[in-house]
C-alpha positions as a Markdown table, in Angstrom:
| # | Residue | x | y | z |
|---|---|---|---|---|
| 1 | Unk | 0.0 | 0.0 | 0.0 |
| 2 | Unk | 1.5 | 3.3 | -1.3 |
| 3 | Unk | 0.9 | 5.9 | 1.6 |
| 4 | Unk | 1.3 | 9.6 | 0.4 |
| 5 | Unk | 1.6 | 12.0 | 3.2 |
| 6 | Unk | -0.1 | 16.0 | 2.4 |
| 7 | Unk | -0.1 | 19.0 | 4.4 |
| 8 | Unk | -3.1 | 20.4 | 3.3 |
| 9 | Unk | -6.6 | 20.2 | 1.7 |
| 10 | Unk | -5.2 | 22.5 | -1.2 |
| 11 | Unk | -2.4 | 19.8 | -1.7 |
| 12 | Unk | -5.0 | 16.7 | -1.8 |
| 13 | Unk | -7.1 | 18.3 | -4.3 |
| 14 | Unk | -4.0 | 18.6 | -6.8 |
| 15 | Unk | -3.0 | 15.1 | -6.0 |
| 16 | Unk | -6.8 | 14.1 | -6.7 |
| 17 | Unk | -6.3 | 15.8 | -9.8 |
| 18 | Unk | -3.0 | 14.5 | -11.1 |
| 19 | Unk | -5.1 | 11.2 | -9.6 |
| 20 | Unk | -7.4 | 10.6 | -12.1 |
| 21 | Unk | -5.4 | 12.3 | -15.3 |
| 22 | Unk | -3.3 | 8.7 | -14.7 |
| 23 | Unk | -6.7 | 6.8 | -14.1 |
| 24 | Unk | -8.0 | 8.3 | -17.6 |
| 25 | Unk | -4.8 | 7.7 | -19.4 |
| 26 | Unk | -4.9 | 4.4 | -17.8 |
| 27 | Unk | -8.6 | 3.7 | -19.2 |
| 28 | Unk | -7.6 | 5.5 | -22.9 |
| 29 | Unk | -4.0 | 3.8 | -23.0 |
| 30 | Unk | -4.9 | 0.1 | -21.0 |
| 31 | Unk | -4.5 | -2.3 | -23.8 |
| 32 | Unk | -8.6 | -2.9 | -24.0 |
| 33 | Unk | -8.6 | -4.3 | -20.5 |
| 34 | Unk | -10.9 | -3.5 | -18.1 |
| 35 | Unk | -10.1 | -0.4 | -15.6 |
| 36 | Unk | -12.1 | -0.3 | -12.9 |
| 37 | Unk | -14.3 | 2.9 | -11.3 |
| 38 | Unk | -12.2 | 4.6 | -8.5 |
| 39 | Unk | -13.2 | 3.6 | -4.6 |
| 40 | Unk | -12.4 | 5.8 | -1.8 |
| 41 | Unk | -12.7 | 5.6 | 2.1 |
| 42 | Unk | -12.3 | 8.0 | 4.5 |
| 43 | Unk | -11.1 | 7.8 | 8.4 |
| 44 | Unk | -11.1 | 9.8 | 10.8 |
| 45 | Unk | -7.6 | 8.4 | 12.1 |
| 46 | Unk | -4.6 | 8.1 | 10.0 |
| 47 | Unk | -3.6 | 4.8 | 12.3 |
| 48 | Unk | -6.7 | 2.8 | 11.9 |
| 49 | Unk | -6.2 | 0.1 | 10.1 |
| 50 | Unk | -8.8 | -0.9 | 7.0 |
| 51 | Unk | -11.3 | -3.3 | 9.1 |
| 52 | Unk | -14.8 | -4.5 | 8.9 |
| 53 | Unk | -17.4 | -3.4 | 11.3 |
| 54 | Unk | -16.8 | -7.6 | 12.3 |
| 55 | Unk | -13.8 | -7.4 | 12.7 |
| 56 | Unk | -13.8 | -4.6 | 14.8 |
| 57 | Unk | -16.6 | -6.4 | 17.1 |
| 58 | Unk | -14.7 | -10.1 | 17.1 |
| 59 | Unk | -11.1 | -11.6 | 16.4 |
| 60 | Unk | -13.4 | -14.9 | 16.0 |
| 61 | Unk | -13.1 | -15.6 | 11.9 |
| 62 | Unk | -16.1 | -17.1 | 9.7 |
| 63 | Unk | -16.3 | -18.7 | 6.7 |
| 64 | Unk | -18.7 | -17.9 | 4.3 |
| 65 | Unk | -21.2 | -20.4 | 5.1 |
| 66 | Unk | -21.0 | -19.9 | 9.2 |
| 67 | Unk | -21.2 | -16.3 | 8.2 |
| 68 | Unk | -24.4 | -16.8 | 6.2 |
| 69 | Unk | -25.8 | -19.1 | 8.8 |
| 70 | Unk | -26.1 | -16.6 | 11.4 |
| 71 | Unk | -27.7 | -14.2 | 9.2 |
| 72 | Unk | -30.1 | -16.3 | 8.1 |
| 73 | Unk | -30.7 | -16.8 | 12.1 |
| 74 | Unk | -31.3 | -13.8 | 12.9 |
| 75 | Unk | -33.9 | -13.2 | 10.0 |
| 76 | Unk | -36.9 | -13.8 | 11.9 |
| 77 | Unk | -36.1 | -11.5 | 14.7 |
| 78 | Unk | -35.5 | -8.5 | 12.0 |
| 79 | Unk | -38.3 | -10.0 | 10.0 |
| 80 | Unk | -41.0 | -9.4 | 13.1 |
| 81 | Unk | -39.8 | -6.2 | 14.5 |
| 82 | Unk | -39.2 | -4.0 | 11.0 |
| 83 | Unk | -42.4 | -6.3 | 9.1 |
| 84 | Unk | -40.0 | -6.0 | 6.0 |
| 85 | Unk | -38.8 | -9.3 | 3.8 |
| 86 | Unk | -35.9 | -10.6 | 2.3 |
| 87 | Unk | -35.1 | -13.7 | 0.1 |
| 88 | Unk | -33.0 | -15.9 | 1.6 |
| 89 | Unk | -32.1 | -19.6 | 0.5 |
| 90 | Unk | -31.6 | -22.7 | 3.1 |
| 91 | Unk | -28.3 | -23.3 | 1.5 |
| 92 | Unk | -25.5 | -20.6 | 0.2 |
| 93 | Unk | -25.0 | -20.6 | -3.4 |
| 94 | Unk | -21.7 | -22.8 | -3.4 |
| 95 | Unk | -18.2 | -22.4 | -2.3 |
| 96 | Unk | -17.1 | -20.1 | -5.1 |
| 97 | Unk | -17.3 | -16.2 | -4.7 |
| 98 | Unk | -20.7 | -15.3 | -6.4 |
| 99 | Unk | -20.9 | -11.7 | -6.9 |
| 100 | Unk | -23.0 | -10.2 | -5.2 |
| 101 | Unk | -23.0 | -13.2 | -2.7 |
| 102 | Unk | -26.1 | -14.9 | -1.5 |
| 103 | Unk | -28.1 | -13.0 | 1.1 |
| 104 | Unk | -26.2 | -9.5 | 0.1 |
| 105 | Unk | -29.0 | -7.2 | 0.3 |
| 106 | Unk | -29.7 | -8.6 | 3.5 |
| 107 | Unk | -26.4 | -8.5 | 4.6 |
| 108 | Unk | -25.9 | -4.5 | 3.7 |
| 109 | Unk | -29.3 | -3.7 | 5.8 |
| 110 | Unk | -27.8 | -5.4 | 9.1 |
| 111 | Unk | -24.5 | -3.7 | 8.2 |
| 112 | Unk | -26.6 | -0.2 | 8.2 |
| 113 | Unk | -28.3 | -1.0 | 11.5 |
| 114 | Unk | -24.9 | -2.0 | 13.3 |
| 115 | Unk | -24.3 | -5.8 | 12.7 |
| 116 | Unk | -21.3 | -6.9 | 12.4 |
| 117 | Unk | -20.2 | -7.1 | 9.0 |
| 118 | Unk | -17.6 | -8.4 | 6.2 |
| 119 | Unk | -18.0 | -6.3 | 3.6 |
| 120 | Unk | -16.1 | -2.5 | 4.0 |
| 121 | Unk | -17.8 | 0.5 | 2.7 |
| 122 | Unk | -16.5 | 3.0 | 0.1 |
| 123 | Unk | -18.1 | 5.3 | -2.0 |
| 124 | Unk | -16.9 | 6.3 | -6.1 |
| 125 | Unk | -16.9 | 10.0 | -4.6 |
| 126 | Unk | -13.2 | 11.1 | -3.4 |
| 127 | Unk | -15.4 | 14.3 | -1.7 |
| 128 | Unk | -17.6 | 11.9 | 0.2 |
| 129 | Unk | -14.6 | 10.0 | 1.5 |
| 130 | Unk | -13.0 | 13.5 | 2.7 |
| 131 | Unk | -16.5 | 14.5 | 4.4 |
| 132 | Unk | -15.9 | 11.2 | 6.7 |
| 133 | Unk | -12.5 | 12.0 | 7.3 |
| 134 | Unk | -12.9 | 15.1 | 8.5 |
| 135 | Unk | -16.3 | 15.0 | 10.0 |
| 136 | Unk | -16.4 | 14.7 | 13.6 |
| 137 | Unk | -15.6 | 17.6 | 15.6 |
| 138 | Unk | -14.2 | 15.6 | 17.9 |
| 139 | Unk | -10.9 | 14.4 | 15.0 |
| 140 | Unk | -7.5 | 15.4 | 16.9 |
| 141 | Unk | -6.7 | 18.3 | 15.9 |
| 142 | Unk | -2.6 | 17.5 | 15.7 |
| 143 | Unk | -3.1 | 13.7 | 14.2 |
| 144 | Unk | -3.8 | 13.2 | 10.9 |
| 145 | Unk | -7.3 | 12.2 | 8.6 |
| 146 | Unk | -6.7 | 9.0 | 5.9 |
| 147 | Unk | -8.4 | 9.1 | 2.3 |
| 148 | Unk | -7.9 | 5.8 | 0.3 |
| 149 | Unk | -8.5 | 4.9 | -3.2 |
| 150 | Unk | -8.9 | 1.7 | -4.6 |
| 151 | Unk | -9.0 | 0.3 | -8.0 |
| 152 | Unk | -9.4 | -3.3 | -8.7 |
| 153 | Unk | -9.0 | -3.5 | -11.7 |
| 154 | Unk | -6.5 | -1.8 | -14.0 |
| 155 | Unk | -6.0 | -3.0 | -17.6 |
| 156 | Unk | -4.8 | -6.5 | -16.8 |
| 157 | Unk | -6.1 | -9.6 | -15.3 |
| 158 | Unk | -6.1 | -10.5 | -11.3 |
| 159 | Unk | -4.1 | -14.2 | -10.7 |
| 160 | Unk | -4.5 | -14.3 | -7.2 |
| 161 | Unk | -1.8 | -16.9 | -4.8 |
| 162 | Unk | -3.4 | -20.1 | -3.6 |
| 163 | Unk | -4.2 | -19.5 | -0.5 |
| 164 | Unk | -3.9 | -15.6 | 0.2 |
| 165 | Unk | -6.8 | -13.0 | 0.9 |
| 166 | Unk | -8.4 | -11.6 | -2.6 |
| 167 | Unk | -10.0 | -8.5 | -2.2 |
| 168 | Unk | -13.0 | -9.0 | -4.4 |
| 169 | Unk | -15.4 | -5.4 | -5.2 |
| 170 | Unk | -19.0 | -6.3 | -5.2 |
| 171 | Unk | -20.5 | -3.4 | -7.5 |
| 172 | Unk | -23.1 | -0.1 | -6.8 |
| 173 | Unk | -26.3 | -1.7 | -7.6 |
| 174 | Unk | -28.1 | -3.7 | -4.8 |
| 175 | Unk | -31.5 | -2.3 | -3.3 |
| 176 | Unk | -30.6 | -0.8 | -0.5 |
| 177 | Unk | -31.6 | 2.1 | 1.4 |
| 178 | Unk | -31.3 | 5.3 | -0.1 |
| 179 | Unk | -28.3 | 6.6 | 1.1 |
| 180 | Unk | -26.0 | 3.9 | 0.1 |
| 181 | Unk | -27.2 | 6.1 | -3.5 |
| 182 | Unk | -26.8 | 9.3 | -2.1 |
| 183 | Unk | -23.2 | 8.1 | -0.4 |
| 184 | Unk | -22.2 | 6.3 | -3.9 |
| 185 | Unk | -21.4 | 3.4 | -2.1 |
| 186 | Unk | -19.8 | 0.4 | -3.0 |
| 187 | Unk | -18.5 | -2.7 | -0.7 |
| 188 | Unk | -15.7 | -5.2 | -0.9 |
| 189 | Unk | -15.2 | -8.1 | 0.9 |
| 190 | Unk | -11.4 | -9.9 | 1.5 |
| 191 | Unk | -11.8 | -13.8 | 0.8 |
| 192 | Unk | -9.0 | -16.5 | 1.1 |
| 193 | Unk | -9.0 | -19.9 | -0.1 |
| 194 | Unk | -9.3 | -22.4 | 2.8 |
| 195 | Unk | -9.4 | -26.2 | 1.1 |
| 196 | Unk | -13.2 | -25.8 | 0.0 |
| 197 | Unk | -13.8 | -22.8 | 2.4 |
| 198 | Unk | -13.9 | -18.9 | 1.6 |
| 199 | Unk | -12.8 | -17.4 | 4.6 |
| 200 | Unk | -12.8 | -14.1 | 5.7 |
| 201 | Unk | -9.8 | -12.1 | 6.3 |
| 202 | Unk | -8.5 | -8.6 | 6.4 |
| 203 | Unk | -8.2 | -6.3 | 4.1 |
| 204 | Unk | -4.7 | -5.0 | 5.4 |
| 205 | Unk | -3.8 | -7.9 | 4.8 |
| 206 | Unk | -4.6 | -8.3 | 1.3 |
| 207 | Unk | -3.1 | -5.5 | 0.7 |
| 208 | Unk | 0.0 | -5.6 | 3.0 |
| 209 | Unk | 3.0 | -6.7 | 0.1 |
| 210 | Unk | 1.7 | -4.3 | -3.4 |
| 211 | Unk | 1.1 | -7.6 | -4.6 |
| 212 | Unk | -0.3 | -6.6 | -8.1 |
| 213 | Unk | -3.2 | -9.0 | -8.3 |
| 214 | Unk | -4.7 | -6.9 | -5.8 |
| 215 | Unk | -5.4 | -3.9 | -7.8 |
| 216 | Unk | -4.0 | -0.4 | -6.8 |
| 217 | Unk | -4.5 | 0.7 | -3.5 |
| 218 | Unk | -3.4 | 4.2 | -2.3 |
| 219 | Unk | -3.3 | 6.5 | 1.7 |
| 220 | Unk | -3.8 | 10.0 | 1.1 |
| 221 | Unk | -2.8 | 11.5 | 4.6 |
| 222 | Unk | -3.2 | 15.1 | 5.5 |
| 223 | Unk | -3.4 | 17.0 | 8.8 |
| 224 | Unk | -6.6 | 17.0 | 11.1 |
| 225 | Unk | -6.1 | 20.6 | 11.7 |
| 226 | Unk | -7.2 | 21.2 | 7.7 |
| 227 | Unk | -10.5 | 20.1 | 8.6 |
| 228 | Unk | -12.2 | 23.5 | 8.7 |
| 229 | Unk | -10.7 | 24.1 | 5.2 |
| 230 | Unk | -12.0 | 21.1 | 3.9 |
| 231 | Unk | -15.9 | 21.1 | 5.6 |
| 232 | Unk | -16.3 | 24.9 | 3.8 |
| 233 | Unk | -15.1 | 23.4 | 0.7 |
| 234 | Unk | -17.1 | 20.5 | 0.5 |
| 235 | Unk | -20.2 | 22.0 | 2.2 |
| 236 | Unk | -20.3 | 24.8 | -0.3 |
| 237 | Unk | -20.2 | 21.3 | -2.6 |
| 238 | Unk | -23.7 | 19.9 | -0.5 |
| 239 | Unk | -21.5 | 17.7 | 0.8 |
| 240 | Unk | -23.3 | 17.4 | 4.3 |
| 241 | Unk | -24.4 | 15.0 | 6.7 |
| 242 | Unk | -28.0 | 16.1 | 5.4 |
| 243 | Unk | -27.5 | 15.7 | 1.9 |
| 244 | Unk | -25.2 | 11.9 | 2.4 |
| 245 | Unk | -28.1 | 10.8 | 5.0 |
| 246 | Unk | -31.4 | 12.9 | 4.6 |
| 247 | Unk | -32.6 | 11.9 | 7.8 |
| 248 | Unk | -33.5 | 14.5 | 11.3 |
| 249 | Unk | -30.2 | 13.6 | 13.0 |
| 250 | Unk | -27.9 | 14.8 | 9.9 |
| 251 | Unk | -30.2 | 17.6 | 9.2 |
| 252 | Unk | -29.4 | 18.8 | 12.6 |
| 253 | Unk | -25.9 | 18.1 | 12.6 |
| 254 | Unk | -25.7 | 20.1 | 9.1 |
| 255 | Unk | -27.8 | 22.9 | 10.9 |
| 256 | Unk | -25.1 | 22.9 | 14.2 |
| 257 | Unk | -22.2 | 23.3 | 11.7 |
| 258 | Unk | -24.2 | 25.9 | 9.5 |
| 259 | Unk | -25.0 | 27.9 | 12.6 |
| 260 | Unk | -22.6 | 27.7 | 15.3 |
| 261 | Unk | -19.5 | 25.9 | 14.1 |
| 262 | Unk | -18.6 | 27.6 | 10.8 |
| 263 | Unk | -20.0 | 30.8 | 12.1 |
| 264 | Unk | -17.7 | 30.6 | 15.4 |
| 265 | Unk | -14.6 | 30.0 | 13.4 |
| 266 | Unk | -14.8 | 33.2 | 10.9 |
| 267 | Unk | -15.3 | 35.3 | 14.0 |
């Protein structure tokens, strides 16, 4: 993983811009292959690593079928509080990656109402991905924010080792709740090869060695302290908690920075 450290918002955009002149070139110039749409992720710590909200709740790991099976558990519970329905088979649909896998949309609602999940959000917006880096109030002021981009696929086939984590991109379109189209988003999930089990792994771990199979994976690091700079840029954008969510919560945190934050710094 390339890491390329900034020292201001001013400084990202020009690397953003210098960014996708070479993903263009790349598209125009690839040999007819395919070259994938741009991910991004922000984070609100320049130290975290790239983990699943699953990770983050359990060093416990799950294969693709244990994974489903508690899913598929739990459906009835979700099923008789929210009155909504989903689709899912007894049986997963075998033990090669489907895209999108079995149970996905399922998967991405539990993941938006805090379950633990395997797949890692991004959005195709590089100004979405900055908004979560530098939104919280709270970021340390003399640490730093991390911006990734990701693309899977660059001109040239993926032959992945036998037996090492595959990151594997899952695509935009899945019904979903609305924000996931308002956000851009797009999820990936690492997989490794375990006899005749897809296990879960980490994605730091996929992407740990450059190995080229795994696409191109960059860390765009700039100083917490440019985070009034950047909110002012990307809410004149409607970039907001509002516009990525449109629920009362991120109207009123849009309102609180409109009306007290941004105000109290240009005094």
């Amino acid at each position: 993983m390339e890491t390329i450290e900034l020292d201001s918002w001013d400084a990202f955009e020009k690397s953003l811009s210098s960014f996708f002149a070479q993903w263009n070139k790349l598209k125009k110039e690839g040999g007819g292959g395919y070259v994938s749409t741009p991910l991004f992720r922000g984070q609100s710590d320049a130290s975290w690593k790239l983990e699943t909200t699953l990770e983050r709740f359990t060093k416990q790991t799950f294969n693709t079928y244990d994974y489903y099976k508690i899913i598929r558990g739990v459906k009835p519970a979700v099923v008789s509080i929210t009155g909504k329905g989903w689709s899912l088979p007894e049986f997963m649909e075998g033990s090669v990656m489907v895209r999108p896998p079995t149970g996905y949309e399922f998967m991405i609602y539990l993941r938006h109402h805090g379950f633990p999940s395997p797949l890692l959000d991004w959005t195709r917006s590089p100004y979405v991905a900055a908004f979560f880096a530098f939104r919280s109030p709270q970021v340390q002021k003399d640490g730093k924010v991390a911006i990734y981009s990701y693309v899977e696929w660059g001109g040239k086939g993926r032959v992945g080792v036998g037996g090492s984590p595959i990151v594997h991109g899952l695509g935009p379109y899945v019904e979903s709740h609305k924000r996931h189209y308002a956000q851009q988003c797009e999820y990936t999930v690492c997989l490794r090869q375990d006899k005749d089990e897809r296990v879960y792994c980490s994605h730091e771990s996929a992407f740990a060695d450059n190995r080229s199979d795994q696409g191109e994976i960059k860390k765009f690091t700039l100083p917490a302290s440019e985070r009034r700079v950047a909110l002012k840029q990307l809410h004149r954008m409607n970039v907001t908690s509002f516009s990525l969510f449109g629920n009362e919560e991120s109207l009123m945190e849009t309102l609180a920075y409109q009306e007290i934050e941004d105000t109290s710094e240009t005094e």
